[in-house]
C-alpha positions in Angstrom: 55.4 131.2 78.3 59.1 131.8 76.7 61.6 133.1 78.3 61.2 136.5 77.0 57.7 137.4 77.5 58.0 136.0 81.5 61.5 138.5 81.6 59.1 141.0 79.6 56.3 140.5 82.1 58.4 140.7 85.6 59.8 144.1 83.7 56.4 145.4 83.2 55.7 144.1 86.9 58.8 146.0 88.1 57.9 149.6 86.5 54.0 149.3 87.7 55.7 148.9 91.2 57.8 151.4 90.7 55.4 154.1 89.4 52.8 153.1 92.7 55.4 153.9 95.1 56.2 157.0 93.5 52.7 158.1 93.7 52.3 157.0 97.1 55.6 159.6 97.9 53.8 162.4 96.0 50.5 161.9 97.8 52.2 161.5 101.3 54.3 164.7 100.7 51.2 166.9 99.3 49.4 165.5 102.7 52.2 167.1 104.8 52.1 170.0 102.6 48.9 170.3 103.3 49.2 169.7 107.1 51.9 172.8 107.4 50.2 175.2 105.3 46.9 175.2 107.5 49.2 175.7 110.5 51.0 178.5 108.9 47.5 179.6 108.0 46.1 179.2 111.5 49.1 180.9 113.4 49.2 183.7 110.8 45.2 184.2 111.1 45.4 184.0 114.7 45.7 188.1 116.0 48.6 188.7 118.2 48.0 187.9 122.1 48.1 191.0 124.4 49.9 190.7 127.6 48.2 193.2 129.4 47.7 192.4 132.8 
């Protein structure tokens, strides 16, 4: 290989890299998304305790 097609090739290595981490971040954050919605969604479903004795 020449010089330019292994700088070519650890560029192209570089970006692919790049672009998996970034969609590891997006599915991590739609996970905790996900997580505090259905809490939100299970305190808000939940009726209101009565303190009656």
């Amino acid at each position: 290989m020449t010089g330019l097609a292994m700088e070519s090739s650890d560029v192209l290595q570089h970006l692919l890299l790049d672009r998996a981490i970034k969609v590891v971040i997006v599915v991590v954050a739609l996970g905790v998304l996900a997580l505090g919605m259905r809490a939100i969604w299970r305190r808000a479903a939940r009726p209101p305790r009565s303190r009656r004795p």
